[in-house]
C-alpha positions as CSV (number, residue, x, y, z in Angstrom):
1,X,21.1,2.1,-14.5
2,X,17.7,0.6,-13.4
3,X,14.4,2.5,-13.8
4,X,12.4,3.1,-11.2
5,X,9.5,0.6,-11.0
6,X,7.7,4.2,-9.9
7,X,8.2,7.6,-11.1
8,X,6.4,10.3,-10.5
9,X,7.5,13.9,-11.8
10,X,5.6,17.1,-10.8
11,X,2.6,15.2,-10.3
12,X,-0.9,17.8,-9.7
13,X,-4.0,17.5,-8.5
14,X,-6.7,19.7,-7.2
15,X,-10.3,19.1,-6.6
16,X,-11.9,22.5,-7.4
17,X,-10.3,25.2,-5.3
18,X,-8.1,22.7,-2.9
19,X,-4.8,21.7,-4.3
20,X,-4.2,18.0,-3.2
21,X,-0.9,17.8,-4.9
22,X,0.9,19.8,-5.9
23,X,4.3,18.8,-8.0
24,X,5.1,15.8,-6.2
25,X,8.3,14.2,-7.3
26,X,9.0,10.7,-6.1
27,X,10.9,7.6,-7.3
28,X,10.6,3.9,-6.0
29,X,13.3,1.2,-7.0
30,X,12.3,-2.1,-8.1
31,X,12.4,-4.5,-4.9
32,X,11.9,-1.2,-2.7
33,X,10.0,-0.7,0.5
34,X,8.6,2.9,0.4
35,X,6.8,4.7,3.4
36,X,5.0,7.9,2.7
37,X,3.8,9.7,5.9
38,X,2.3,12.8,6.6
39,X,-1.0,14.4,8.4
40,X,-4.8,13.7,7.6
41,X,-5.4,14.8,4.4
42,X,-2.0,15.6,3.0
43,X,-2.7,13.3,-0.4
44,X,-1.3,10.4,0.2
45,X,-4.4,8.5,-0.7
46,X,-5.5,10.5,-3.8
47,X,-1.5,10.1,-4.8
48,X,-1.9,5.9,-4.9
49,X,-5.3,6.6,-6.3
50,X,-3.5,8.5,-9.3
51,X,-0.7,6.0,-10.0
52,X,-3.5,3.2,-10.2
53,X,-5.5,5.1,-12.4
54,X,-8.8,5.5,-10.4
55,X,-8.0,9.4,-10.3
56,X,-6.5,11.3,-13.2
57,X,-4.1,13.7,-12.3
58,X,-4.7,17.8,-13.7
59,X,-0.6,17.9,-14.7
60,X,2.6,15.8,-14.0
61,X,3.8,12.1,-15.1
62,X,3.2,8.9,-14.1
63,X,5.7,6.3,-15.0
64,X,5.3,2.6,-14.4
65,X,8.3,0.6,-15.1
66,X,9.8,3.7,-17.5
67,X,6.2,3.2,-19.5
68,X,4.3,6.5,-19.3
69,X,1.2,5.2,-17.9
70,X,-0.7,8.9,-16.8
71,X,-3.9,9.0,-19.3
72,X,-4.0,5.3,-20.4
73,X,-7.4,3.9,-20.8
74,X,-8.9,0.6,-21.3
75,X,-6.9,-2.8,-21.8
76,X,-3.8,-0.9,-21.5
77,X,-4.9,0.3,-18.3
78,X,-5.8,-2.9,-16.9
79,X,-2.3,-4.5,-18.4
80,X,-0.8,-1.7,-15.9
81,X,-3.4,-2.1,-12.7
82,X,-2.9,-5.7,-13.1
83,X,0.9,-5.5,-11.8
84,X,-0.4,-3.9,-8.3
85,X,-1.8,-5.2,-5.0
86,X,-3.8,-3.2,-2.5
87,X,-4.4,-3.7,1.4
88,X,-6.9,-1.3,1.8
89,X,-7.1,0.1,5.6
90,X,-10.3,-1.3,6.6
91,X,-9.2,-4.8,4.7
92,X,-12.2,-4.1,2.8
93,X,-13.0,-8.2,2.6
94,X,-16.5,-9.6,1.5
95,X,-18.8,-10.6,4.9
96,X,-20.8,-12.3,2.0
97,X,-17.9,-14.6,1.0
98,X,-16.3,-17.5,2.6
99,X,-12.5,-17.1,3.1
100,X,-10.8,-18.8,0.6
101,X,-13.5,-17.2,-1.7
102,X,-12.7,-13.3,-0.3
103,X,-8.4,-15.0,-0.9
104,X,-8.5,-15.6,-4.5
105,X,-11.2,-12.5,-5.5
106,X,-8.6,-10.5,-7.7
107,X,-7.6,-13.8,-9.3
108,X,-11.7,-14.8,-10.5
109,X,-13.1,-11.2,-10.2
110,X,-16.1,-13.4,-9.2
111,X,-16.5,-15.5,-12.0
112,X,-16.8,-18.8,-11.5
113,X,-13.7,-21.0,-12.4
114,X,-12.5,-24.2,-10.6
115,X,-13.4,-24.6,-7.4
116,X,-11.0,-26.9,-6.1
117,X,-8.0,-25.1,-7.6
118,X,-9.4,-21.8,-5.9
119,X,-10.0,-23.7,-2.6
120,X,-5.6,-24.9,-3.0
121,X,-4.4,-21.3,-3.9
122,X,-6.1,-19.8,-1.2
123,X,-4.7,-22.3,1.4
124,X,-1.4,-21.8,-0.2
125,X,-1.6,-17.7,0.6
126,X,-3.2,-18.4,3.9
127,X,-0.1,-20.1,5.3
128,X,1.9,-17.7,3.8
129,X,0.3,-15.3,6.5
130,X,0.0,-17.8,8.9
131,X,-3.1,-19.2,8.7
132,X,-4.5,-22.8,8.2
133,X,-7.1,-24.5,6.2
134,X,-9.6,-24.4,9.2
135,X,-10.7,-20.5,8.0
136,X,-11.2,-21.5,4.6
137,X,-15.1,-21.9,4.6
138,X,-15.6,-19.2,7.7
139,X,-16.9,-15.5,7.0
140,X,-15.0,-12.8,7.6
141,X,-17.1,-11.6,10.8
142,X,-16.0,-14.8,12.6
143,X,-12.4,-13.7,12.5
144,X,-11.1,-11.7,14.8
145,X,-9.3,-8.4,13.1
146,X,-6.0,-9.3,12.9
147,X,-7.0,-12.3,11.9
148,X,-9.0,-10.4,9.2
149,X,-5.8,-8.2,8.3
150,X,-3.7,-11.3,7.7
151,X,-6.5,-12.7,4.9
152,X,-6.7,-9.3,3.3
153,X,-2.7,-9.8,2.8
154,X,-3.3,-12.8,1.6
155,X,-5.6,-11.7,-1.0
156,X,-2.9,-9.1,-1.8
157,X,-0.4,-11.4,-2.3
158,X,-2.7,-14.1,-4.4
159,X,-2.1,-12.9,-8.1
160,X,1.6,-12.3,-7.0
161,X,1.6,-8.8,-7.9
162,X,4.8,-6.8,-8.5
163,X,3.8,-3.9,-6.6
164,X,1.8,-3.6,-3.2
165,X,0.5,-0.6,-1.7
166,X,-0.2,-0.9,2.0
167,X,-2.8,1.7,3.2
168,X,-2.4,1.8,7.0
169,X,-1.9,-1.8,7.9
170,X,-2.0,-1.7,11.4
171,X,-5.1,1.1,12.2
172,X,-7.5,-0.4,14.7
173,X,-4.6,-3.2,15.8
174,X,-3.3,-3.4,19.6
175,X,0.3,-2.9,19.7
176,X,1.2,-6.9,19.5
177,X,-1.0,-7.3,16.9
178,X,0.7,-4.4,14.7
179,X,4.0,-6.0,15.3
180,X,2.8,-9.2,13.8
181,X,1.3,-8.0,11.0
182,X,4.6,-5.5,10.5
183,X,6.7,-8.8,10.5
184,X,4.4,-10.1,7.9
185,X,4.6,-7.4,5.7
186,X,8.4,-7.2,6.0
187,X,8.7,-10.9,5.1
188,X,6.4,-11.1,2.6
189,X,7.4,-7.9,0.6
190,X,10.7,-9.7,0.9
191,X,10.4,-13.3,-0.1
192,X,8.3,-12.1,-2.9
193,X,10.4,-9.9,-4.0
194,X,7.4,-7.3,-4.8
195,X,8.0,-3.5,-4.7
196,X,6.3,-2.0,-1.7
197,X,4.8,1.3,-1.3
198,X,2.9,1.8,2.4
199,X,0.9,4.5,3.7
200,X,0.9,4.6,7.3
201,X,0.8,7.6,10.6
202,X,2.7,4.8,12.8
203,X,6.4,5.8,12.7
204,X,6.8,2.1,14.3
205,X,5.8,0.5,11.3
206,X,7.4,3.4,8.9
207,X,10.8,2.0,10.7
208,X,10.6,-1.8,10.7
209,X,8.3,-2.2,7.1
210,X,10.5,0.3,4.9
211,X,13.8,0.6,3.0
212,X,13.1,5.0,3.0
213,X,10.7,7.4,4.5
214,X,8.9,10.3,2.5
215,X,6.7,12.9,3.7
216,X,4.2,14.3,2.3
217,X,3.2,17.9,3.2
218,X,0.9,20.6,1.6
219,X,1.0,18.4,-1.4
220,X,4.4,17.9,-2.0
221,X,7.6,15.8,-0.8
222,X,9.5,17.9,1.7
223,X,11.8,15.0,2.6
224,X,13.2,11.8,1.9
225,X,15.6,9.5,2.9
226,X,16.6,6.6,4.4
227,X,14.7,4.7,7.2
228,X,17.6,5.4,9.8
229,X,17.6,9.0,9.1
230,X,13.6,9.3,10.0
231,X,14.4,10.6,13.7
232,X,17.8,12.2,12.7
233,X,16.3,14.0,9.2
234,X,17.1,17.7,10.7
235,X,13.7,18.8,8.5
236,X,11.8,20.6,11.4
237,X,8.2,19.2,9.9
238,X,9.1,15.5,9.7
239,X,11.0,16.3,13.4
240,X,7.5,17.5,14.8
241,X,5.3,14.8,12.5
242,X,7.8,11.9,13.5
243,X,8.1,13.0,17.8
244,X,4.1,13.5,17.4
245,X,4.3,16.9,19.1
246,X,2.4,20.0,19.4
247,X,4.5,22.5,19.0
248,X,6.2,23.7,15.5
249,X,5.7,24.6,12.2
250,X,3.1,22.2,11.3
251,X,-0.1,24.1,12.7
């Protein structure tokens, strides 16, 4: 039997009197496209923060390909971090930096190292994503935003990590836009081979990006299942989260 390249048991946290999470239990299989929905601050974010390790969680276990990784430190930390990607939702790219420069920052951590090389491998992501070498030397604020989203998943996908977390890809994108960058995601999660783990309110892009669905609610997973079950899950809270309506148990 395969371990899954995620595992979280009975994971907890709480900042002071506010339980964030609280025993979540969640699995991802290697190769997997997860989607984890759920309201404004539910924990999704301070649950990716805790299996990279920029948040330590008050109980619960973290498992990174079957290695315990919930309280390491140091190198052994970085061996683990150094297996993810991140899209961050605002694509969080460097208006300082040229393109190709923003592209291949988790692979210099902005040390210098060959130029030329750095200048091919960020050419090579950018036409991965469907971009050519005419953005290379721009700054960020001369590209449009989905053009900005589409370098920030090239700088994802740069140091070919095994694992991507996608943190709302498609906020502050018109509805074309979102479908593009959902196609993206799809193919590149799949070409790559990566495991996938997205956080996202857009039940559109839940449906077409991911293998399964969870939801996330008063800090722990009330459902999960497969994609095709999101609008058939008979769970009255995803029901209400998933049709957007007013009305229900989710006040």
């Amino acid at each position: 039997m395969t371990e899954p390249k995620i595992a979280l048991n009975d994971l907890a946290k709480a900042f002071g009197d506010k339980v964030v999470l609280d025993g979540v239990t969640l699995a991802v299989e290697p190769g997997e496209s997860m989607a984890i929905i759920g309201g404004s601050g539910t924990g999704k974010s301070v649950m990716l923060k805790c299996i990279l390790g920029l948040i330590q969680p008050d109980g619960g276990t973290i498992r990174i390909d079957g290695e315990d990784t919930t309280h390491l430190r140091g190198r052994a930390r970085r061996e683990v971090q150094a297996k993810f990607g991140m899209l961050f939702q605002g694509g969080a790219l460097f208006d300082s930096l040229p393109i190709w420069r923003n592209v291949t920052f988790g692979l210099t951590r902005g040390r210098a190292m060959d130029s030329g090389r750095m200048r091919r491998l960020a050419e090579e992501n950018l036409e991965r994503v469907g971009l050519g070498a005419d953005v290379l030397d721009l700054r960020p604020s001369e590209l449009s935003g989905g053009m900005q989203k589409r370098v920030s998943l090239a700088r994802a996908i740069a140091p070919r990590p095994q694992i991507i977390f996608f943190d709302e890809p498609t906020t502050g994108l018109d509805p074309i836009m979102a479908d593009v960058i959902n196609d993206l995601i799809r193919s590149l999660v799949e070409g790559l081979g990566v495991t996938a783990v997205t956080i996202t309110h857009d039940m559109t892009s839940a449906r077409k990006i991911a293998h399964r669905v969870a939801m996330l609610y008063q800090g722990r997973i009330i459902w999960h299942g497969p994609c095709d079950r999101l609008y058939d899950s008979r769970n009255p809270y995803v029901d209400q989260f998933v049709q957007g309506r007013a009305d229900g148990p989710i006040q």
